[in-house]
MARRO-215755 format. One record per atom (N, C-alpha, C): chain; x, y, z. Coordinates in Angstrom, 1 decimal. Each point is the difference from the previous one (the first is absolute). Layout:
BEGIN
{r A,{X,Y,Z}};
...
END
This chain:
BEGIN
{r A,{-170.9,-159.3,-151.6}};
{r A,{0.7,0.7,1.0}};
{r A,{-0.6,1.3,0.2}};
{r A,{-0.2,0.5,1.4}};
{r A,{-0.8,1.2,0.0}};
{r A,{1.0,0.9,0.5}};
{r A,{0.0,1.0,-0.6}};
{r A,{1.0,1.3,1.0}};
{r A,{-1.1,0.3,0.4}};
{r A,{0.9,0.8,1.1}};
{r A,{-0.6,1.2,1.0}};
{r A,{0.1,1.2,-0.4}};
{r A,{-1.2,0.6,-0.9}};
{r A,{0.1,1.1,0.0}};
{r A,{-0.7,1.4,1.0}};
{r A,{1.3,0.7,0.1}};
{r A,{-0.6,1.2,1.3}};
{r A,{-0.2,1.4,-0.4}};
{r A,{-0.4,0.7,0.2}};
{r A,{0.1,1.1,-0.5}};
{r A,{0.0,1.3,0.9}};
{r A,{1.4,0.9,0.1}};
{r A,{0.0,1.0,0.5}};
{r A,{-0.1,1.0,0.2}};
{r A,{-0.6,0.9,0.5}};
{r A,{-0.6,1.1,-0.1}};
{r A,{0.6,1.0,0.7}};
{r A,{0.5,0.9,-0.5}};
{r A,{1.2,1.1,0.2}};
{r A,{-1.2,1.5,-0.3}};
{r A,{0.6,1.1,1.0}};
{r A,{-0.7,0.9,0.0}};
{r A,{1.0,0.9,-0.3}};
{r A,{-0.1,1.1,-1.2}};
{r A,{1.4,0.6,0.0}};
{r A,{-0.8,1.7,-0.7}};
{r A,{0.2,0.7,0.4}};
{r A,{-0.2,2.0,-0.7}};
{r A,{0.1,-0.5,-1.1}};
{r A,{-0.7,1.0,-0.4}};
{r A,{0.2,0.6,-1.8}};
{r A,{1.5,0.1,-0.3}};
{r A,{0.5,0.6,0.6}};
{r A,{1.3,0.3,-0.3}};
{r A,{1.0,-1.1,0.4}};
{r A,{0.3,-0.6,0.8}};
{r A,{0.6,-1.3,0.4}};
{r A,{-0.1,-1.2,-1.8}};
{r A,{-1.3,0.1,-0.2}};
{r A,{-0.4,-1.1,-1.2}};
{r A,{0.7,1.4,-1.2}};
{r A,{0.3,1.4,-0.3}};
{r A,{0.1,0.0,-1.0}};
{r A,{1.6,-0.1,0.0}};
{r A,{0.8,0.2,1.4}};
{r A,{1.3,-0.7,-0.1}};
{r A,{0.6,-0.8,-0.4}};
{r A,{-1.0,-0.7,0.4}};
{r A,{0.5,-1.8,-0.1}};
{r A,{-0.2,-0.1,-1.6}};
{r A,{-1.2,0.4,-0.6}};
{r A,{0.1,-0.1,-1.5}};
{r A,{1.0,0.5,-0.8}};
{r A,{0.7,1.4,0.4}};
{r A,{0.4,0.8,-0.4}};
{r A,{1.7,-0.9,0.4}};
{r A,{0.4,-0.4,0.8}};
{r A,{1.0,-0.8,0.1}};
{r A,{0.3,-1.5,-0.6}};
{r A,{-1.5,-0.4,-0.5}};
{r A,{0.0,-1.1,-0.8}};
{r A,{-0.1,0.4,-1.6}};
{r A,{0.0,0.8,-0.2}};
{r A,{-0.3,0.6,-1.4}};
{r A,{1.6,0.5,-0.9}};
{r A,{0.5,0.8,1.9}};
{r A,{1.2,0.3,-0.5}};
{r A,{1.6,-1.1,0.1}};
{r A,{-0.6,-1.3,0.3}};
{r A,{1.2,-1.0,0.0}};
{r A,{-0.7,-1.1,-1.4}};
{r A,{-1.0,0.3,0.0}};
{r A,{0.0,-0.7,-1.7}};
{r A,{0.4,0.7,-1.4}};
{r A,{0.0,1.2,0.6}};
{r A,{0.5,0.9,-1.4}};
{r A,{1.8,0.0,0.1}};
{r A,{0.2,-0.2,1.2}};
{r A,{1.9,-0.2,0.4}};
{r A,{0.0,-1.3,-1.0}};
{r A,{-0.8,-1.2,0.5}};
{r A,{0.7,-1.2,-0.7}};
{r A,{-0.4,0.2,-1.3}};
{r A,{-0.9,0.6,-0.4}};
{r A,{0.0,0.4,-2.2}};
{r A,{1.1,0.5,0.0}};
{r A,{0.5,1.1,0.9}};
{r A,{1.1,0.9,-0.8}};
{r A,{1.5,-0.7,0.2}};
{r A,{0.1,-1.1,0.9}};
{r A,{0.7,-0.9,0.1}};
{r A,{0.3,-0.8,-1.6}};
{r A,{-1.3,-0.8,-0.5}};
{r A,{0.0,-0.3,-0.8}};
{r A,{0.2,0.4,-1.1}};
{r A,{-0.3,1.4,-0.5}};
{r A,{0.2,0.9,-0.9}};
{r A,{1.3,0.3,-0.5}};
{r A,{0.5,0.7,1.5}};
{r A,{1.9,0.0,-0.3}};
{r A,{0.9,-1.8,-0.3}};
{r A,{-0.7,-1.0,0.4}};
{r A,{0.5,-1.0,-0.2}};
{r A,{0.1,-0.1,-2.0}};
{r A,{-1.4,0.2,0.0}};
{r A,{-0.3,-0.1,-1.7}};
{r A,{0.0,1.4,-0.7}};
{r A,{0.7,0.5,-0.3}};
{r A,{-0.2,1.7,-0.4}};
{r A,{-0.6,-0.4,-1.4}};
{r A,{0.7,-1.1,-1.0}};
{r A,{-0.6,0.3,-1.2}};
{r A,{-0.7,-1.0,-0.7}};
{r A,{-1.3,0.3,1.0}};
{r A,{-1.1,-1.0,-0.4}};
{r A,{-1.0,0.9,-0.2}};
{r A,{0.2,0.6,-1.1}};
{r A,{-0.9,0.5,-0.8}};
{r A,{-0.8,-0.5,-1.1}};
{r A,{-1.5,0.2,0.2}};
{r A,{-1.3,-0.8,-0.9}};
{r A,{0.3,0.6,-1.5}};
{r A,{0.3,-0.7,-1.1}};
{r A,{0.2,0.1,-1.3}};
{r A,{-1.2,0.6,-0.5}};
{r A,{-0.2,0.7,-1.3}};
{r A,{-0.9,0.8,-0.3}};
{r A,{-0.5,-0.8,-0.9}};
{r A,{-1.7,-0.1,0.5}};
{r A,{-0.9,-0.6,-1.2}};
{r A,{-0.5,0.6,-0.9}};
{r A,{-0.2,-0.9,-1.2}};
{r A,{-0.7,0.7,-1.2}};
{r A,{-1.3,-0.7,-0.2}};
{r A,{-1.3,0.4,-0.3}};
{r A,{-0.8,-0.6,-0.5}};
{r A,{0.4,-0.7,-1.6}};
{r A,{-1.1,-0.9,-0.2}};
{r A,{0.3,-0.5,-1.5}};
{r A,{-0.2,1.3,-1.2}};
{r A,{-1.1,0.5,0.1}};
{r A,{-0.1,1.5,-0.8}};
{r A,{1.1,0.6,0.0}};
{r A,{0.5,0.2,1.1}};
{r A,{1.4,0.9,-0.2}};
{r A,{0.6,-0.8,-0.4}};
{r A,{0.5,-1.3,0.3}};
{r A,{1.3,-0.7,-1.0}};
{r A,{-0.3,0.0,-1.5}};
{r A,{-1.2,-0.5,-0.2}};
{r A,{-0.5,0.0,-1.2}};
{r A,{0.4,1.0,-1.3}};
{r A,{-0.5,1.1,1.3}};
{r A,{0.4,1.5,-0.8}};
{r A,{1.5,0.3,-0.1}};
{r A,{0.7,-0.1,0.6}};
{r A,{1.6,-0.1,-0.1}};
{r A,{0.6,-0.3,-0.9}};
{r A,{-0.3,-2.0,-0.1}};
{r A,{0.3,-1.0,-0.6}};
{r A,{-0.4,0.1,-1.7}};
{r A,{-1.2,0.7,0.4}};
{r A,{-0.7,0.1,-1.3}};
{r A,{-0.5,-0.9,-0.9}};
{r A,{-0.8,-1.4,0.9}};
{r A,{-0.2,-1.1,-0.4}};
{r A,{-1.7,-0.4,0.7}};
{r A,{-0.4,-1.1,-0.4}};
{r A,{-1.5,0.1,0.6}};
{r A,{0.2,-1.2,1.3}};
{r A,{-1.0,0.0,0.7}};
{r A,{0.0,-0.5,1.1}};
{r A,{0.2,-1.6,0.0}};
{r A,{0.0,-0.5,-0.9}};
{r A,{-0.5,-1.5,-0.6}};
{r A,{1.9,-0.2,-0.4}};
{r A,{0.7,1.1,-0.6}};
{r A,{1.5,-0.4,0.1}};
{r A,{0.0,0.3,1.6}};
{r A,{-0.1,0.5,0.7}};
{r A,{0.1,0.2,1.6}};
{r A,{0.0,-1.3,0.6}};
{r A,{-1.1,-0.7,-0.4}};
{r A,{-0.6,-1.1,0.7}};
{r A,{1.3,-0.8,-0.8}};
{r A,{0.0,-0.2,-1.0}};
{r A,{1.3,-1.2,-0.4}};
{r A,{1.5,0.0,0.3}};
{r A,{0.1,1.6,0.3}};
{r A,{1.4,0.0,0.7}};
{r A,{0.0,-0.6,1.2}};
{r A,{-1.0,0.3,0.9}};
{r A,{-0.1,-0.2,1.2}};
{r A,{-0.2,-1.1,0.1}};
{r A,{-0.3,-1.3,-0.7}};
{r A,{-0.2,-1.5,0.0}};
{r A,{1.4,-0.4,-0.5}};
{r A,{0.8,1.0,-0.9}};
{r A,{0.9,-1.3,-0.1}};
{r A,{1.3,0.8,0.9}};
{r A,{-0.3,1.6,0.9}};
{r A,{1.1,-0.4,0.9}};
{r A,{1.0,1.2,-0.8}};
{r A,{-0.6,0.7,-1.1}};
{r A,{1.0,0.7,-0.4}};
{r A,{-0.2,1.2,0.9}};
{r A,{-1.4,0.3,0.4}};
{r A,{-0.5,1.4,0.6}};
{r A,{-0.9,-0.6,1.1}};
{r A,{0.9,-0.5,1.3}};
{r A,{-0.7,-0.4,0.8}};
{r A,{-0.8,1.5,0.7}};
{r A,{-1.7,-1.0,0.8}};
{r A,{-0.7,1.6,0.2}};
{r A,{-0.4,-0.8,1.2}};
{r A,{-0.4,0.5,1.4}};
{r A,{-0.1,-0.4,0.8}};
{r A,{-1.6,0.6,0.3}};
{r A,{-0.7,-0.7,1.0}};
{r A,{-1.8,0.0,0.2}};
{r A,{0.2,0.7,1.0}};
{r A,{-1.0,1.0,0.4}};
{r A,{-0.6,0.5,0.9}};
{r A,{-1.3,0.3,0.7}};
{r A,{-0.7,-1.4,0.0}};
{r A,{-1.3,-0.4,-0.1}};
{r A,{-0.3,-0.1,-1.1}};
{r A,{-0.9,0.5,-0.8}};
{r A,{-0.2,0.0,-0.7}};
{r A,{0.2,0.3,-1.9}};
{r A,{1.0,1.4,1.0}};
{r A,{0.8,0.7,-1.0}};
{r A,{1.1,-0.5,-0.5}};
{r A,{1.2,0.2,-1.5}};
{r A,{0.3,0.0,-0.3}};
{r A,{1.5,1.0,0.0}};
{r A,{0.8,-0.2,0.6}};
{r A,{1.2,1.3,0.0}};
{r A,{1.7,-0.2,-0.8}};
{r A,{0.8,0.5,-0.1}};
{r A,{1.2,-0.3,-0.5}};
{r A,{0.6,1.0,0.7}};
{r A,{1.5,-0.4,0.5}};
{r A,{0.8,0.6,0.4}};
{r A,{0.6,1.1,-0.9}};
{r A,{0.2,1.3,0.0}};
{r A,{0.6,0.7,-0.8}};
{r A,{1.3,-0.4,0.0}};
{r A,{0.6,0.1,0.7}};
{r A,{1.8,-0.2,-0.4}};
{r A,{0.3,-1.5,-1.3}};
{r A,{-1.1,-0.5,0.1}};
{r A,{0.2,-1.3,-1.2}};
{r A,{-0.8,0.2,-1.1}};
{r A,{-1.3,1.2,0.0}};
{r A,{0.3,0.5,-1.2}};
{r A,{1.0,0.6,-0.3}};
{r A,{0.4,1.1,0.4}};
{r A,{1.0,1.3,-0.4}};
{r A,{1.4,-1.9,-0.6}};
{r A,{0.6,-1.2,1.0}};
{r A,{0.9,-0.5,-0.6}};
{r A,{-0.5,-0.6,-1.5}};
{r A,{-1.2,-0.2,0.1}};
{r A,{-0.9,-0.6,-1.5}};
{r A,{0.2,1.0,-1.3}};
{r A,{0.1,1.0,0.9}};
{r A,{-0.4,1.7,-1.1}};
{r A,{1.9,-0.1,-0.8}};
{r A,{0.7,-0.1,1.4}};
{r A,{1.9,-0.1,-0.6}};
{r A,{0.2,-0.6,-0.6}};
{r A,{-0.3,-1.7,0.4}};
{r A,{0.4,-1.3,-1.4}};
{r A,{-0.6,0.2,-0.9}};
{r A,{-1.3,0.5,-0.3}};
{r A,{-0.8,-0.1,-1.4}};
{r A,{0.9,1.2,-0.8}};
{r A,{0.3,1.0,0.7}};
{r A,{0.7,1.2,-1.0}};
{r A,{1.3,-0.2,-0.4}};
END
């Protein structure tokens, strides 16, 4: 099936094009803040590297690696990396004491 593609050619000022941008720039930042107040408390949880839990925990990385397999100290990937949520250590830090 072939479309017809056409192509239009609009001649518009410097200034005309930085309106238009400037009008499209400022109704996509309305619909973030739209979304924003919809979700106020979707805030990104604070990561720890394994060094720092380690260092916390005060255990070597190899108990890291076995909590994290059986689910006691789940740790989520970040490419490559390695991270743990703080708020589940700090609850790890309360049950153990």
């Amino acid at each position: 099936m072939m479309q017809n593609k056409s192509n239009l050619l609009v001649q518009l000022s410097v200034g005309d094009l930085q309106q238009l941008i400037q009008e499209a720039v400022k109704e996509g930042l309305q619909k973030i803040n739209e979304v924003i107040q919809l979700n106020p408390k979707t805030e990104t949880p604070e990561l720890l590297t394994r060094e720092e839990v380690a260092k916390i925990l005060k255990v070597s990385y190899t108990t890291l690696f076995h909590w994290n397999n059986s689910g006691s100290l789940p740790a989520q990937k970040i490419g490559k990396r390695v991270y743990y949520q703080r708020c589940i250590i700090m609850n790890k830090l309360n049950t153990v004491a």
